[in-house]
PDB file of N, CA, C and O in Angstrom:
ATOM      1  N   UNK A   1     110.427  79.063  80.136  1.00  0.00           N
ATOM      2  CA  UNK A   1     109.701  78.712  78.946  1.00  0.00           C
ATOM      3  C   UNK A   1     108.759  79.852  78.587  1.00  0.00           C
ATOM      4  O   UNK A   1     108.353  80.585  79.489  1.00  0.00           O
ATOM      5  N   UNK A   2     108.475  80.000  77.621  1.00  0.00           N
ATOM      6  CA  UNK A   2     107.169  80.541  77.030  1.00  0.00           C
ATOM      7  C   UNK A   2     106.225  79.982  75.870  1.00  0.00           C
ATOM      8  O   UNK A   2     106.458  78.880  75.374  1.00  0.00           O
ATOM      9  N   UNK A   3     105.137  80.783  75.444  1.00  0.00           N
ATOM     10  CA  UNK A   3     103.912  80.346  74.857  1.00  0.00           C
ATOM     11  C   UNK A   3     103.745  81.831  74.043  1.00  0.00           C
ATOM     12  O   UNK A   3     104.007  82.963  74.449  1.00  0.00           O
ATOM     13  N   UNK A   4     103.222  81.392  72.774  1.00  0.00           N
ATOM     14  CA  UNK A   4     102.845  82.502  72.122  1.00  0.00           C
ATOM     15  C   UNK A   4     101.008  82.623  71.845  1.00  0.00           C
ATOM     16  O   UNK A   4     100.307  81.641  71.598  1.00  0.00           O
ATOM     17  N   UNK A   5     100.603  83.747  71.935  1.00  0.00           N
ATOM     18  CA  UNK A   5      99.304  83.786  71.659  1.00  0.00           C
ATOM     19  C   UNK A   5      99.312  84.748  70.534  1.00  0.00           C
ATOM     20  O   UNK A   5     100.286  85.439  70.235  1.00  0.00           O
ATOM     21  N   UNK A   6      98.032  84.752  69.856  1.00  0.00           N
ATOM     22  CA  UNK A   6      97.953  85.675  68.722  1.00  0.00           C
ATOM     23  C   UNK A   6      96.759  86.674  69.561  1.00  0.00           C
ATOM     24  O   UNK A   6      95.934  86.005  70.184  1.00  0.00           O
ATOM     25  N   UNK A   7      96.636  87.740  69.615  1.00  0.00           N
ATOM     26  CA  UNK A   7      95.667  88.723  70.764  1.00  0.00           C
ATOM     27  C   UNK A   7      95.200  89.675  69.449  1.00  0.00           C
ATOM     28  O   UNK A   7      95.849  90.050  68.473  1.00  0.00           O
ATOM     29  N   UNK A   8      94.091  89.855  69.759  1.00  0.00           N
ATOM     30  CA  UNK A   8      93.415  91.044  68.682  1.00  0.00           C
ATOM     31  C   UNK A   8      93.449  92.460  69.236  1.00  0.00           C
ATOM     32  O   UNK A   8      93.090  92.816  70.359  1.00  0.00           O
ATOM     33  N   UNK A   9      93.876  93.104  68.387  1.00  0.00           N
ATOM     34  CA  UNK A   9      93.937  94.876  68.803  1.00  0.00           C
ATOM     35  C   UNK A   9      92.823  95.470  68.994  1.00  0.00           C
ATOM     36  O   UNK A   9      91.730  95.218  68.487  1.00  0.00           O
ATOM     37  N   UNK A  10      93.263  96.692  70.128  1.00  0.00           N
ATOM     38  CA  UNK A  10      91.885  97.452  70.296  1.00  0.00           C
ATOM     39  C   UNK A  10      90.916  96.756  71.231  1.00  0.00           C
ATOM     40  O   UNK A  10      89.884  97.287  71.640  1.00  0.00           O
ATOM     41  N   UNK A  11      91.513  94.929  71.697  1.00  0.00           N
ATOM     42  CA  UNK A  11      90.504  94.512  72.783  1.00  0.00           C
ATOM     43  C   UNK A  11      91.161  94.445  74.261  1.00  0.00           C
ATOM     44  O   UNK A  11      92.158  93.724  74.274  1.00  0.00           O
ATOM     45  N   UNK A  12      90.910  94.896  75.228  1.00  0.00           N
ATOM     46  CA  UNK A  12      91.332  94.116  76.571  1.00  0.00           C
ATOM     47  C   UNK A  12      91.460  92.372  76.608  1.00  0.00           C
ATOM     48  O   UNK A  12      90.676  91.458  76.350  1.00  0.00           O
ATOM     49  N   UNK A  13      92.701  92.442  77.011  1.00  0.00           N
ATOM     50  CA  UNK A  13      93.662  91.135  77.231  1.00  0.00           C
ATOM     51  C   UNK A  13      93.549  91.331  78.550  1.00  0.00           C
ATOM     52  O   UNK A  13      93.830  92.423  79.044  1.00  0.00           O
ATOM     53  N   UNK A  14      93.094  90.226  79.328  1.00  0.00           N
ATOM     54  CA  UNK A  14      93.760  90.065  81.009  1.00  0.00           C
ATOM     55  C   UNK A  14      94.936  88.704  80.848  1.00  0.00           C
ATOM     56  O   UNK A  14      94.722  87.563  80.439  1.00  0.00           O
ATOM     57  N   UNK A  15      95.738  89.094  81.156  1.00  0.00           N
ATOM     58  CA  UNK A  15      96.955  88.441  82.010  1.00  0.00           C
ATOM     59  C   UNK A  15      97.339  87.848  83.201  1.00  0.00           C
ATOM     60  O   UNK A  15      97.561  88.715  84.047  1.00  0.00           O
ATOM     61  N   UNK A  16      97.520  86.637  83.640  1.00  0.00           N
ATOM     62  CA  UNK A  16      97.317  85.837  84.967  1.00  0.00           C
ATOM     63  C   UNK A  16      98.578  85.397  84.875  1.00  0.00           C
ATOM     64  O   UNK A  16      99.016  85.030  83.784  1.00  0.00           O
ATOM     65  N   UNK A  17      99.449  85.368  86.165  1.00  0.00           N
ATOM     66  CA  UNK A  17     100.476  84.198  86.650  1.00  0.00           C
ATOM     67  C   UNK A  17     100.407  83.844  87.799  1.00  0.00           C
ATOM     68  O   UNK A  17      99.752  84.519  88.593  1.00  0.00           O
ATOM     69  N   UNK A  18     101.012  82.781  88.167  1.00  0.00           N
ATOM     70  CA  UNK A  18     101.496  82.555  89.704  1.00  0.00           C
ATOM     71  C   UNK A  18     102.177  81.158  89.729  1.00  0.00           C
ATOM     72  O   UNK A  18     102.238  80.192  88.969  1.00  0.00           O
ATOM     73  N   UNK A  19     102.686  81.511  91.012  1.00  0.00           N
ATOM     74  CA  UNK A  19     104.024  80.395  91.305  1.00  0.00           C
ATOM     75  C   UNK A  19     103.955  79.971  92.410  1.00  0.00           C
ATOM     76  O   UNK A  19     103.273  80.705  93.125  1.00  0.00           O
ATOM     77  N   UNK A  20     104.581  78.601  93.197  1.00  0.00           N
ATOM     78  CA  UNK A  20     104.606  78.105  93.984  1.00  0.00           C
ATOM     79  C   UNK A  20     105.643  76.899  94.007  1.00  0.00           C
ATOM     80  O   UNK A  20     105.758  76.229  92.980  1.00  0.00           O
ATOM     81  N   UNK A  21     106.455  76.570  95.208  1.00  0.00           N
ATOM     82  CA  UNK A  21     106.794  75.815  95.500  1.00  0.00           C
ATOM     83  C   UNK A  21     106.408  74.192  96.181  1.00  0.00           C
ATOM     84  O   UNK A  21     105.667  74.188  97.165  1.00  0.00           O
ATOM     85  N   UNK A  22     106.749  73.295  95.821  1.00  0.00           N
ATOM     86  CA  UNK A  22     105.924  72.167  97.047  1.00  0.00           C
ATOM     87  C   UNK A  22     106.654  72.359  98.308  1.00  0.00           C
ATOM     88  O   UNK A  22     107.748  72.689  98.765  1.00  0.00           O
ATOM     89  N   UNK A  23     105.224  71.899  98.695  1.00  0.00           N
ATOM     90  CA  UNK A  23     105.610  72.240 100.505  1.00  0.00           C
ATOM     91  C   UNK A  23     105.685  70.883 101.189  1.00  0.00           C
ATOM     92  O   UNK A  23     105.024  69.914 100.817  1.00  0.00           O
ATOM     93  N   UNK A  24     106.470  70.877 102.135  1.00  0.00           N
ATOM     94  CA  UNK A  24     107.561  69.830 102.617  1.00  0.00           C
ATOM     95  C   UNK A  24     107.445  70.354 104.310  1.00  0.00           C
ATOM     96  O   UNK A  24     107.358  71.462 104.840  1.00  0.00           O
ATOM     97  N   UNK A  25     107.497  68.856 104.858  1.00  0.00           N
ATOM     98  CA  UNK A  25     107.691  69.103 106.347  1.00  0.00           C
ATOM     99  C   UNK A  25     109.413  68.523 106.310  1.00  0.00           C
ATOM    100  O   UNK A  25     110.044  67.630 105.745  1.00  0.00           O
ATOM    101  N   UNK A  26     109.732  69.843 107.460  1.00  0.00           N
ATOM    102  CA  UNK A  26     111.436  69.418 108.005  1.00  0.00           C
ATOM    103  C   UNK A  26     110.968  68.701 109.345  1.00  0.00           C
ATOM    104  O   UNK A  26     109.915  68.565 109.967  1.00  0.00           O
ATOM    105  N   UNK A  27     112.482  68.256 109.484  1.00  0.00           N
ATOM    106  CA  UNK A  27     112.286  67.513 110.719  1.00  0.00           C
ATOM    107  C   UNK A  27     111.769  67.684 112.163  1.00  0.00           C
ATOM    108  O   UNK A  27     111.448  66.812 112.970  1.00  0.00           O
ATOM    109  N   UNK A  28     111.770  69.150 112.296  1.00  0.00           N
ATOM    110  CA  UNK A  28     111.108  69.518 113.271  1.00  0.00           C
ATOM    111  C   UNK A  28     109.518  69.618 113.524  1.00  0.00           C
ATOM    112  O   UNK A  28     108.985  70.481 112.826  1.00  0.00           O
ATOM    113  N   UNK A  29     108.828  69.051 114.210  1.00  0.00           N
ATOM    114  CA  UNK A  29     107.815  69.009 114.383  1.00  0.00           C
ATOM    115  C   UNK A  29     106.689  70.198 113.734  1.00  0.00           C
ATOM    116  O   UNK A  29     106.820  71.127 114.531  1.00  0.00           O
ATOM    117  N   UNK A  30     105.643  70.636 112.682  1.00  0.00           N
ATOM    118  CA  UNK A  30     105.041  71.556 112.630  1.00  0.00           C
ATOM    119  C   UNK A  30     105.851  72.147 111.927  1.00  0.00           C
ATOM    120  O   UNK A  30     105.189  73.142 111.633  1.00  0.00           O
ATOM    121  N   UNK A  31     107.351  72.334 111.157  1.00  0.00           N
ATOM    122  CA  UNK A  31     107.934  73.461 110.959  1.00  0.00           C
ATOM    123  C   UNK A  31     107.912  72.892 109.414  1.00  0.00           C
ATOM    124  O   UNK A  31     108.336  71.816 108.994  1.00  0.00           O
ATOM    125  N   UNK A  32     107.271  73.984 108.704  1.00  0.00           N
ATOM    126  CA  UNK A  32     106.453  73.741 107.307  1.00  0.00           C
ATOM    127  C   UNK A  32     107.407  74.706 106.118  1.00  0.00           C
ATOM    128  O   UNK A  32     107.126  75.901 106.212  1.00  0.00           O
ATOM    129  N   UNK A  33     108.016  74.527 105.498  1.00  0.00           N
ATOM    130  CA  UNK A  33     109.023  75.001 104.512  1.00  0.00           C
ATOM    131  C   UNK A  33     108.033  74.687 103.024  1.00  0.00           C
ATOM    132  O   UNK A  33     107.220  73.802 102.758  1.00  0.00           O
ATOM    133  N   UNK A  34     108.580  75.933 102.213  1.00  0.00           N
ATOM    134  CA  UNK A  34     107.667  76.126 100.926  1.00  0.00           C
ATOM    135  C   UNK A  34     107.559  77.894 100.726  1.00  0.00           C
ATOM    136  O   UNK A  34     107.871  78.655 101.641  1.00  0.00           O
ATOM    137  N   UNK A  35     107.207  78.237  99.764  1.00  0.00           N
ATOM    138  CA  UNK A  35     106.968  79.399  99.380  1.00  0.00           C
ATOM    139  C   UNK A  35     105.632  79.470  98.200  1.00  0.00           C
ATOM    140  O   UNK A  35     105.284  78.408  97.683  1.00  0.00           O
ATOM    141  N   UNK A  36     104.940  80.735  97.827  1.00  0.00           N
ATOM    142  CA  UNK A  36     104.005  80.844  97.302  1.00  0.00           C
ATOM    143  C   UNK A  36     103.996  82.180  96.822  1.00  0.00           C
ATOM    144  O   UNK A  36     104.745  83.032  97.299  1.00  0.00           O
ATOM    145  N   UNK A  37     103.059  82.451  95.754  1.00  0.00           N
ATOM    146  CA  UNK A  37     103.063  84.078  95.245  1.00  0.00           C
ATOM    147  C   UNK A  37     101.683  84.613  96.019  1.00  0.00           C
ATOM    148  O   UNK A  37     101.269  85.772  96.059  1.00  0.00           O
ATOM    149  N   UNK A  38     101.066  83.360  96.652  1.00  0.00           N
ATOM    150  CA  UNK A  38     100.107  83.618  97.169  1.00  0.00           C
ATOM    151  C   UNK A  38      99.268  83.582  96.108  1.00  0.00           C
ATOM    152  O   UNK A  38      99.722  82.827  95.248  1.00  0.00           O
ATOM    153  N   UNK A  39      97.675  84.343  95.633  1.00  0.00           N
ATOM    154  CA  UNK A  39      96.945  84.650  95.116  1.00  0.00           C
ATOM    155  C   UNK A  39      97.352  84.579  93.560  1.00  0.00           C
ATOM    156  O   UNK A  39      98.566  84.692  93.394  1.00  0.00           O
ATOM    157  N   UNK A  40      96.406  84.374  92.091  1.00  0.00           N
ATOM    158  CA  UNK A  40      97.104  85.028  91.080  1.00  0.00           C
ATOM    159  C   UNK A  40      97.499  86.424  91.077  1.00  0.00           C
ATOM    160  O   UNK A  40      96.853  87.250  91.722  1.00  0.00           O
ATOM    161  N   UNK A  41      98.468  86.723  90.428  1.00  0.00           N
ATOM    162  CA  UNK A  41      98.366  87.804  89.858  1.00  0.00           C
ATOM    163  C   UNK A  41      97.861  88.304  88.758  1.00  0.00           C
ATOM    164  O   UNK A  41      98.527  87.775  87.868  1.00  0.00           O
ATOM    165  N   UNK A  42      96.905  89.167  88.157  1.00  0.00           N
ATOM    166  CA  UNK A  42      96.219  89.512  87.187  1.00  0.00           C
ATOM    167  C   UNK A  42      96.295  90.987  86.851  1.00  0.00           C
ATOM    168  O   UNK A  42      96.485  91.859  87.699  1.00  0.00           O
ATOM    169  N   UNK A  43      96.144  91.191  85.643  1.00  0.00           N
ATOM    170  CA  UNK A  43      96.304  92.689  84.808  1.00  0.00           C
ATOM    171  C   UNK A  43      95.262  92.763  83.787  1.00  0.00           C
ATOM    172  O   UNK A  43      94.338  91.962  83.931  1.00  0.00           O
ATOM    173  N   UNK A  44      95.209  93.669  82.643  1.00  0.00           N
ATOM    174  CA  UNK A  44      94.507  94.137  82.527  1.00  0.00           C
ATOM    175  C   UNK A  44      95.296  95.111  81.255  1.00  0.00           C
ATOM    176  O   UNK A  44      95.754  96.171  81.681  1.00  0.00           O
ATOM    177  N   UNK A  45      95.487  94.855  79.800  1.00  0.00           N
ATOM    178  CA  UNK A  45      95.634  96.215  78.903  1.00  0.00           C
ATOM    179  C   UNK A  45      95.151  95.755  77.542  1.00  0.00           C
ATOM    180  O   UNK A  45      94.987  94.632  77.064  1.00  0.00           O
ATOM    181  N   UNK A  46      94.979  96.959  77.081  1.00  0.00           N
ATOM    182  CA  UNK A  46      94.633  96.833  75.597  1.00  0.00           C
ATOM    183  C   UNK A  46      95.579  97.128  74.114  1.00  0.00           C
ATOM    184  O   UNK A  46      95.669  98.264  73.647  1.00  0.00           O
ATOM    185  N   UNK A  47      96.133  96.134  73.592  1.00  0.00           N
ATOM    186  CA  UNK A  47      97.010  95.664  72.705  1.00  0.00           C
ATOM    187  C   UNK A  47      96.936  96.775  71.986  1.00  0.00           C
ATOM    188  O   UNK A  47      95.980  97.504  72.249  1.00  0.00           O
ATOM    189  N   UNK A  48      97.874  97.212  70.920  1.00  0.00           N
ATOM    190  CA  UNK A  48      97.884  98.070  69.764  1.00  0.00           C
ATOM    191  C   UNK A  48      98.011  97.286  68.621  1.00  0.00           C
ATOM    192  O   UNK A  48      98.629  96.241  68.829  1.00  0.00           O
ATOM    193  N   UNK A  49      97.562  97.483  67.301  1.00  0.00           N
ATOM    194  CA  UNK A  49      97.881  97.321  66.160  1.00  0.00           C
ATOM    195  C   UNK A  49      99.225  96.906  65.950  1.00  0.00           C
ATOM    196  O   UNK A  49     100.036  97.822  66.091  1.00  0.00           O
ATOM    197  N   UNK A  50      99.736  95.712  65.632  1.00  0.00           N
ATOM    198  CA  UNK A  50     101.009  95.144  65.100  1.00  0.00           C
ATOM    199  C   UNK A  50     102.022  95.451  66.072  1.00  0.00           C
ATOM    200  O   UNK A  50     103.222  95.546  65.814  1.00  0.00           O
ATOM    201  N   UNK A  51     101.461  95.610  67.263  1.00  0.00           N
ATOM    202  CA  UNK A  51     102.461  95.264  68.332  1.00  0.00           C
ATOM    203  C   UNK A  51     102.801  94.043  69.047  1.00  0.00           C
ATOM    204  O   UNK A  51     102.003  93.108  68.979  1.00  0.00           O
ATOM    205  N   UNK A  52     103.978  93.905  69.789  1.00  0.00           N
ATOM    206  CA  UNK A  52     104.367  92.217  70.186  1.00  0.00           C
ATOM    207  C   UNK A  52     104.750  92.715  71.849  1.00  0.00           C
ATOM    208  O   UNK A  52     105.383  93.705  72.216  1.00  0.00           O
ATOM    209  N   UNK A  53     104.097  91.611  72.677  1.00  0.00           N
ATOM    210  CA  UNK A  53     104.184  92.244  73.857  1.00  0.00           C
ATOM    211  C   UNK A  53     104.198  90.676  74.440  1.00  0.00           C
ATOM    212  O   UNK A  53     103.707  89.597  74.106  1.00  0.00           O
ATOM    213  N   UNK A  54     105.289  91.334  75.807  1.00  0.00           N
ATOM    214  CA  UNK A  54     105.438  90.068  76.700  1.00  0.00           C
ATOM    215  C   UNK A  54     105.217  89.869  78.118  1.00  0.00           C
ATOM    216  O   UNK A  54     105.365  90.937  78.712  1.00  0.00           O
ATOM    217  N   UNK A  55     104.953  89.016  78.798  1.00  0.00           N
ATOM    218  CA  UNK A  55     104.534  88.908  79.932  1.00  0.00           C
ATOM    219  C   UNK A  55     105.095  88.366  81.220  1.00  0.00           C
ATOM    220  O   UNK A  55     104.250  87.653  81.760  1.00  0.00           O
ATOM    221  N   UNK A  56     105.945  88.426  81.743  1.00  0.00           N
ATOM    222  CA  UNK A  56     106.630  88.014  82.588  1.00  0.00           C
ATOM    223  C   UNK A  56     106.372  87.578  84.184  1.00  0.00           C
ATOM    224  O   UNK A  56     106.406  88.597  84.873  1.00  0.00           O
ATOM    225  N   UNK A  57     106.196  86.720  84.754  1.00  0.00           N
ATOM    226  CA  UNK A  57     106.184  86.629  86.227  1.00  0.00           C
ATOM    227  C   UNK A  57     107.588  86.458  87.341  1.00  0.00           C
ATOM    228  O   UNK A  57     108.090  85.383  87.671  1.00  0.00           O
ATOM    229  N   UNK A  58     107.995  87.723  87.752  1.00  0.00           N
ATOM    230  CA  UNK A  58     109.104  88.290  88.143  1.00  0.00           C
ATOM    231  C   UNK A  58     108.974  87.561  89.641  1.00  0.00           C
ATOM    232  O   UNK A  58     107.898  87.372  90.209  1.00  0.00           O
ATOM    233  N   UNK A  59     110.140  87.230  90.108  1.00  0.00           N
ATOM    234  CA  UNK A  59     110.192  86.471  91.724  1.00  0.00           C
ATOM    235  C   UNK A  59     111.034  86.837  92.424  1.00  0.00           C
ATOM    236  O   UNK A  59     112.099  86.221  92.378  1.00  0.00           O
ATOM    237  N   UNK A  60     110.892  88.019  93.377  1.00  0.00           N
ATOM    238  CA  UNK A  60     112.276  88.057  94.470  1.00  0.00           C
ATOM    239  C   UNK A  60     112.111  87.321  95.844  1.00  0.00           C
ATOM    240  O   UNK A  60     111.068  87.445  96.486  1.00  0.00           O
ATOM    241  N   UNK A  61     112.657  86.920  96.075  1.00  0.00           N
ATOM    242  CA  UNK A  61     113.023  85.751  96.981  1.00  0.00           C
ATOM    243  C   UNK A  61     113.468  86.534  98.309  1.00  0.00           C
ATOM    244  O   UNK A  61     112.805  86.636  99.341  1.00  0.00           O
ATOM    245  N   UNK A  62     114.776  87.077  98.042  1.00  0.00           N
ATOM    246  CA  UNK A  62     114.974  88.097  99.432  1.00  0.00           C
ATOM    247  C   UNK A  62     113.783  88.803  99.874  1.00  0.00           C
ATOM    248  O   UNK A  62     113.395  88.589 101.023  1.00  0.00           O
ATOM    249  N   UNK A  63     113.043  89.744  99.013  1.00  0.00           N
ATOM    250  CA  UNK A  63     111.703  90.317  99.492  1.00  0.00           C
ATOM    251  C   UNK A  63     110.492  89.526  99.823  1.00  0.00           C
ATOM    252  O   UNK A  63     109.637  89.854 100.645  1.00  0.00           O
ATOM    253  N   UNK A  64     110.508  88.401  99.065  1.00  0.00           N
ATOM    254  CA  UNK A  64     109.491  87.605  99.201  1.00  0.00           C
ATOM    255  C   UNK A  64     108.203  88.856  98.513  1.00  0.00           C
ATOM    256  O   UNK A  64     107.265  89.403  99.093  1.00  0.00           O
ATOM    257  N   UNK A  65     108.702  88.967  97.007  1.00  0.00           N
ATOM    258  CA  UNK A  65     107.150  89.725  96.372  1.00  0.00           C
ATOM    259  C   UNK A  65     107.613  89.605  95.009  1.00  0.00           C
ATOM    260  O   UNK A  65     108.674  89.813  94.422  1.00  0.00           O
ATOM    261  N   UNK A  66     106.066  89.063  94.603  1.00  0.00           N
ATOM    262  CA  UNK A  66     105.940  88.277  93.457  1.00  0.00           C
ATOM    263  C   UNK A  66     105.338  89.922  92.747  1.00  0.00           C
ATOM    264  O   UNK A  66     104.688  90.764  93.368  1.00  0.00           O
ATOM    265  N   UNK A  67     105.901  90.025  90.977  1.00  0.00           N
ATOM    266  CA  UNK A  67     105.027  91.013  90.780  1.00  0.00           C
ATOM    267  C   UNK A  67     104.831  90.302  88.963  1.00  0.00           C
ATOM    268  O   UNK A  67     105.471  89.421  88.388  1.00  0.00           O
ATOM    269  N   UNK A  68     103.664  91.167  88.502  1.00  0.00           N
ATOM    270  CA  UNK A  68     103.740  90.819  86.805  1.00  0.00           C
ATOM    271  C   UNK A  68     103.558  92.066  85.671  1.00  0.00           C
ATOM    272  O   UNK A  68     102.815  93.013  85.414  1.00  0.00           O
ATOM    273  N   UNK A  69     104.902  91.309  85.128  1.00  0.00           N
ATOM    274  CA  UNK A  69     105.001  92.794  84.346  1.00  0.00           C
ATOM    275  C   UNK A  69     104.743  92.286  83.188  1.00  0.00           C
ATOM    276  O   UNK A  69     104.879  91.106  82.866  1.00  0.00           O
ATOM    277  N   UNK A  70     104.135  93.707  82.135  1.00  0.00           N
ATOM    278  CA  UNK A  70     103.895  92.858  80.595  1.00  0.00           C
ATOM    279  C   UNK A  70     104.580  94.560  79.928  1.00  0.00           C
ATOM    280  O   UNK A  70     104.160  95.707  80.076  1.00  0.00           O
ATOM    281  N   UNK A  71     105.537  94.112  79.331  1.00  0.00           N
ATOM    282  CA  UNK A  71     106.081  94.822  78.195  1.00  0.00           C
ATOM    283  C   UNK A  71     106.070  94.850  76.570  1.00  0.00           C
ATOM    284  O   UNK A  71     106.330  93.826  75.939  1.00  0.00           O
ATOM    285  N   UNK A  72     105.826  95.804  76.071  1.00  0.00           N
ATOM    286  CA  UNK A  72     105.939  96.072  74.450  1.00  0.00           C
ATOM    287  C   UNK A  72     107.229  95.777  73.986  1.00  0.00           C
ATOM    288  O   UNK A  72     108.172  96.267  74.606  1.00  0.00           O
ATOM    289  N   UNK A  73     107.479  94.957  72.857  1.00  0.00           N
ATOM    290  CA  UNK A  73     108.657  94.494  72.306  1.00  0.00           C
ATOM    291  C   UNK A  73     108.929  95.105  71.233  1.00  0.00           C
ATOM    292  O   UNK A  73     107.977  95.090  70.453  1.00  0.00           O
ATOM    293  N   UNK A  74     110.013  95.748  70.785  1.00  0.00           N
ATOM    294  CA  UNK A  74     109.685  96.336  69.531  1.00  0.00           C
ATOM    295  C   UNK A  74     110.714  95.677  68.396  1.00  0.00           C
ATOM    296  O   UNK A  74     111.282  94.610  68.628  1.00  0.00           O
ATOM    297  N   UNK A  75     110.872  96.282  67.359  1.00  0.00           N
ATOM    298  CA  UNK A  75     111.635  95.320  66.284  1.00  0.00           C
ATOM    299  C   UNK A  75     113.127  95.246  66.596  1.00  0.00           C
ATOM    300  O   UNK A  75     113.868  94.613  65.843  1.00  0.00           O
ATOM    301  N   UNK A  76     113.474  95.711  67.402  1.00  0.00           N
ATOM    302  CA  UNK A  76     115.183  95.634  67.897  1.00  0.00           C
ATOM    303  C   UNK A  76     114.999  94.693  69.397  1.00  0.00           C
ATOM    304  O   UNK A  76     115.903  94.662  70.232  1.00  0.00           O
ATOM    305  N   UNK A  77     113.694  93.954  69.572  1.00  0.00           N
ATOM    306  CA  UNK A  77     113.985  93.306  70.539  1.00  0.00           C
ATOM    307  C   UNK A  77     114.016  93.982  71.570  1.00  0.00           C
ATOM    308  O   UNK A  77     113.828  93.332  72.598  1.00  0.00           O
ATOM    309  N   UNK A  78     114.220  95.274  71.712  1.00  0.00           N
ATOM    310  CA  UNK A  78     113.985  96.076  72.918  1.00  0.00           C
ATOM    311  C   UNK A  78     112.909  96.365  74.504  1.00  0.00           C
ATOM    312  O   UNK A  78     113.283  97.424  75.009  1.00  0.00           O
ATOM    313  N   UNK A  79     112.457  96.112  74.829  1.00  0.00           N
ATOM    314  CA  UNK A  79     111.646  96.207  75.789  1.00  0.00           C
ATOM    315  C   UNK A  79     111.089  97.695  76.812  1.00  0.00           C
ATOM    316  O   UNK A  79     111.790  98.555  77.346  1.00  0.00           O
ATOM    317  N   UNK A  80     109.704  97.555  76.795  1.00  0.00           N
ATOM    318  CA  UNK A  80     109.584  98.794  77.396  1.00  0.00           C
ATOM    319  C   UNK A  80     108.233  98.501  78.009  1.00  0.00           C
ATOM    320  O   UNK A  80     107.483  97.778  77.353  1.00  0.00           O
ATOM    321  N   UNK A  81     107.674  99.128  79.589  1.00  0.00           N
ATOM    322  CA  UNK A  81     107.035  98.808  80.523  1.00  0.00           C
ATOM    323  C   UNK A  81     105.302  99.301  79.351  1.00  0.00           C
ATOM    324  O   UNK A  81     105.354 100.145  78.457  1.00  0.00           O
ATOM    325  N   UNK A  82     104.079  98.562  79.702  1.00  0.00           N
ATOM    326  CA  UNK A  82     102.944  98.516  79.321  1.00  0.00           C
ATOM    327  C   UNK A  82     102.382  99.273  80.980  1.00  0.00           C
ATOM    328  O   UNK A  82     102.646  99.111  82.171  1.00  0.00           O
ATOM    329  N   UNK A  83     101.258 100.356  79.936  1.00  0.00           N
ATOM    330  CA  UNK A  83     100.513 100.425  81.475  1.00  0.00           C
ATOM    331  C   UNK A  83      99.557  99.611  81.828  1.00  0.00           C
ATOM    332  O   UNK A  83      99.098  99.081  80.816  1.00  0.00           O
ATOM    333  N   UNK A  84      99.148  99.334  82.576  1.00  0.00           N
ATOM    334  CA  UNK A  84      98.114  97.985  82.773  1.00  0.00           C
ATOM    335  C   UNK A  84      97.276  98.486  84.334  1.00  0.00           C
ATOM    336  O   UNK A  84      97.537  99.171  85.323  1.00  0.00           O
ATOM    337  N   UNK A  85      96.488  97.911  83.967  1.00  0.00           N
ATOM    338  CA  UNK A  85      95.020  98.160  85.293  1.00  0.00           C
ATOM    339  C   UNK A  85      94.939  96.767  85.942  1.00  0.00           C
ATOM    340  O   UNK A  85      95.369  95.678  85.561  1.00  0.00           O
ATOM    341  N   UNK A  86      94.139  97.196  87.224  1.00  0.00           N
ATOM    342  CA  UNK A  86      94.220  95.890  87.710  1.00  0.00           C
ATOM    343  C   UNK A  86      93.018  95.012  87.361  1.00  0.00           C
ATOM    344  O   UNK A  86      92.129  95.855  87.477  1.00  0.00           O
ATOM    345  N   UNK A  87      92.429  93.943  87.029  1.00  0.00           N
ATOM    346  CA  UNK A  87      91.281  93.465  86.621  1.00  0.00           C
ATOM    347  C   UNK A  87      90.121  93.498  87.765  1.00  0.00           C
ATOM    348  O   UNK A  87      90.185  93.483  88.994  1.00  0.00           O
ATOM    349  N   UNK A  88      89.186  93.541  86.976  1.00  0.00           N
ATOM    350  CA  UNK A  88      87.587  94.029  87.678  1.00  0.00           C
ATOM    351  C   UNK A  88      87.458  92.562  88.649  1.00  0.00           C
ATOM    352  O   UNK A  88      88.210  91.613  88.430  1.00  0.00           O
ATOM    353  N   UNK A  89      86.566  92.533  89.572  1.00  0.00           N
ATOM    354  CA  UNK A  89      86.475  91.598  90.409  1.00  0.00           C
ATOM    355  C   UNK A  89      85.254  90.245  89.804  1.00  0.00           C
ATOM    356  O   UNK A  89      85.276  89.018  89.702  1.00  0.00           O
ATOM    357  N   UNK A  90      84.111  91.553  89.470  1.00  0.00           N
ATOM    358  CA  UNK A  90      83.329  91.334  88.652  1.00  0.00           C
ATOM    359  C   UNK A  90      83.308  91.152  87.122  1.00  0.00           C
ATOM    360  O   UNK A  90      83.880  92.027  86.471  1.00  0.00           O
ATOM    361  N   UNK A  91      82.621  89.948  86.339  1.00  0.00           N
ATOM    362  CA  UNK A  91      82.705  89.931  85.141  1.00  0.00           C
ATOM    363  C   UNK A  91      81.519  90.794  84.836  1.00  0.00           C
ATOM    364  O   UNK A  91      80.727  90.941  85.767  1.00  0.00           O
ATOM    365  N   UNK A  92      81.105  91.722  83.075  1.00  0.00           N
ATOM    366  CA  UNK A  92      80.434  92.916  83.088  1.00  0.00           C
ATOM    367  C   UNK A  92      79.854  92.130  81.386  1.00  0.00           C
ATOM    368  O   UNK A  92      79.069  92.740  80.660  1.00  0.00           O
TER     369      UNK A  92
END
């Protein structure tokens, strides 16, 4: 699924995802099944003028590593990587 936002240019946008599974006991005593991205993930960029950009929360499973990417969309639908910072710990 997705959600559309309208974002103003020229300001820093932070970006948050995360994922998780419910966690379930198997039959073996203590032995705890489930997965998590762990922590959010959060970013950090500043929009351009009449640009359309998307945000994705990517999941590999074999690696077990969650990552979030946000890409610029352009009028052919095309896609291309945003640079992005990681967000301050502190609010300023």
């Amino acid at each position: 699924f997705y959600k559309e936002y309208a974002i103003e240019p020229g300001k820093p946008v932070v970006v948050e995802a995360g994922a998780s599974s419910p966690a379930h006991w198997n039959q073996a005593p203590g032995y705890h099944v489930g997965w998590s991205c762990g922590a959010l993930l959060a970013s950090t960029f500043v929009p351009e003028p009449g640009a359309d950009y998307e945000v994705a929360l990517n999941l590999d499973f074999r690696s077990s590593v969650c990552t979030l990417a946000v890409n610029r969309v352009d009028a052919n639908g095309q896609v291309s990587p945003v640079d992005v910072a990681p967000v301050a710990k502190d609010c300023k």
